[in-house]
N, C-alpha and C positions, 0 to 999 in steps of 0.2 A: 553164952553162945546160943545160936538158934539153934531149933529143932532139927535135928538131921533126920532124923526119922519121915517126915516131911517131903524133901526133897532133895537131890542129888547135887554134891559136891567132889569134886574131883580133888584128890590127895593133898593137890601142891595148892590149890584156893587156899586163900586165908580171912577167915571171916567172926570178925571182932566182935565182943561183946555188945547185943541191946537189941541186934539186926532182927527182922522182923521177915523171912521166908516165907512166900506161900507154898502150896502143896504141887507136886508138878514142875516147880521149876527145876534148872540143871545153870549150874557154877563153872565152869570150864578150865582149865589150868594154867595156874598161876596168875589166876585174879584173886583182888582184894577188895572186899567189901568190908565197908568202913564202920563203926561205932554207928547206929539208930537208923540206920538205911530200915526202908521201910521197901520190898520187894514183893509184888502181888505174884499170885499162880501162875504156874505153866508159860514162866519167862525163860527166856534162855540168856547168860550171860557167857558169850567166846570168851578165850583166851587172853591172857594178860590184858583185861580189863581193871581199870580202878571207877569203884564207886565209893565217894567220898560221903561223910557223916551228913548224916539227916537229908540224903536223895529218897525221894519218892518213887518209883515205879507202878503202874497199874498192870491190869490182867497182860497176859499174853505181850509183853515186849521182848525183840529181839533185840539182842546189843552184842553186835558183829565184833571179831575180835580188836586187842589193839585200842578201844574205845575210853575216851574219858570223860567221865559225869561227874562235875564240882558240886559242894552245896552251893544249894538254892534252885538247882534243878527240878521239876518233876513232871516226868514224863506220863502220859495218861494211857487209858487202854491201847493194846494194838497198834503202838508204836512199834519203827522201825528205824534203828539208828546202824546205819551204815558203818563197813569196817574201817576204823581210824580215825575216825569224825572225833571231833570234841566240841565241848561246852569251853567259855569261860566262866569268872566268876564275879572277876573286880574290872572294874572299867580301866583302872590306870595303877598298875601292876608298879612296883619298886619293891628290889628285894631289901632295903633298908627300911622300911615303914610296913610297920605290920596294918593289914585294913581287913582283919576279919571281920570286923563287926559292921564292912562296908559291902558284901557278897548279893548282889542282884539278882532277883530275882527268874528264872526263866520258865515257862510252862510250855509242853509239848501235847500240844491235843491229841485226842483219840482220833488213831489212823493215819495221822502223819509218820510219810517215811522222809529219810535225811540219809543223801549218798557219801560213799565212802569220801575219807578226808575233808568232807566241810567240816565250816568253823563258827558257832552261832555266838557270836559278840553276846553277851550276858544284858539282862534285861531287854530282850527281845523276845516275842513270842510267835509260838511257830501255833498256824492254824489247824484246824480237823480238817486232814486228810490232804494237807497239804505237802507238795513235793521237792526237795530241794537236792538240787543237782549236784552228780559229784563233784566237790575243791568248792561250790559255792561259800563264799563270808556274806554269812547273814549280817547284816548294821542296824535293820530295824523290824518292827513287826512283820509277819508273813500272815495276806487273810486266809481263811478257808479255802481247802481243794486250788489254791494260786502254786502253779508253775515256778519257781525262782533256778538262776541258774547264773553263775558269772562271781567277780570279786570287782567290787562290792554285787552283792546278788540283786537283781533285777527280776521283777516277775515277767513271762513269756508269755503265759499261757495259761490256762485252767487243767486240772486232772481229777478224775472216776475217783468213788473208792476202789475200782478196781486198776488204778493206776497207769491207763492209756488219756491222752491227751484230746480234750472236748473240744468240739469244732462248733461253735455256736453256729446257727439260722439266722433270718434277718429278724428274727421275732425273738433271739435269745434264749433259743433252746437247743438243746443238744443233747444225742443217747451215749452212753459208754457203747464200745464196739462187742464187748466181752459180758456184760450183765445186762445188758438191754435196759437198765436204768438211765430214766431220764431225769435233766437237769435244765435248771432257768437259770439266765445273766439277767439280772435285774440290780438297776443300779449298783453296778459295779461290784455286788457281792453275787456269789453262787449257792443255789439251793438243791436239795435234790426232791425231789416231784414225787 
């Protein structure tokens, strides 16, 4: 079992042999963290959440209650996973045919938040700092700081790291409202300046 000494678990968590805790994080009640989850500092994990064997987490992720992360997940720094949301893991799920050795891959960049109840179809990857709207079904890749929102999710718009919606120029720039950081639309990707 991991180091408890480390960091905070709540009575009713149950957390399997191999798990890998950073320092600072909190476990919340009645989640399960699974065999060789690897779980960086100062994360918080709500309420009956499941973290399945060999999910990755980076520094500072939140994971609201209710939430489920499959392997092959891994999420990066200062992630935000919204309450209820899940991952899948197998493209074409039958409970008669076992296909663990077929679980896809997903990555969650650093800064990316994902609202409550979406659903990111496995082998899709979600970009840094990218925002995906609550009940969104992710189906395919999401680029950087891109807006999605809808089933099947569709991108809208561009969003800050600080999470308000950029209004590009006719020159393709645009500031967040709240960090006064600014940003370029250059061919179809966003950078920040």
């Amino acid at each position: 079992m991991a180091d408890e000494k480390k960091f905070y678990a709540h009575p009713t968590a149950v957390i399997d042999d191999g798990c890998d805790i950073g320092e600072g994080t909190k476990i919340w009640h009645f989640s399960h963290i699974m065999p060789n989850c690897k779980i960086g500092p100062q994360c918080n994990i709500g309420q009956n959440v499941v973290i399945s064997p060999e999910v990755i987490l980076g520094k500072n992720v939140k994971v609201q209650n209710n939430v489920s992360i499959y392997t092959g997940v891994q999420c990066e720094d200062d992630v935000f996973l919204g309450p209820s949301m899940v991952f899948t893991n197998v493209i074409n799920p039958r409970s008669a045919v076992n296909r663990k050795n077929q679980y896809a891959k997903t990555i969650v960049k650093r800064g990316a938040s994902i609202g409550a109840n979406a659903t990111i179809v496995c082998g899709h990857d979600i970009g840094a700092f990218a925002f995906i709207g609550a009940g969104a079904v992710v189906t395919k890749n999401v680029p950087d700081y891109a807006l999605v929102i809808g089933n099947p999710a569709r991108q809208t718009g561009w969003m800050s790291e600080y999470g308000h919606k950029l209004k590009f120029d006719s020159q393709g720039l645009a500031t967040c409202q709240e960090s006064n950081e600014r940003y370029k639309l250059e061919n179809g990707k966003v950078s920040k300046l």
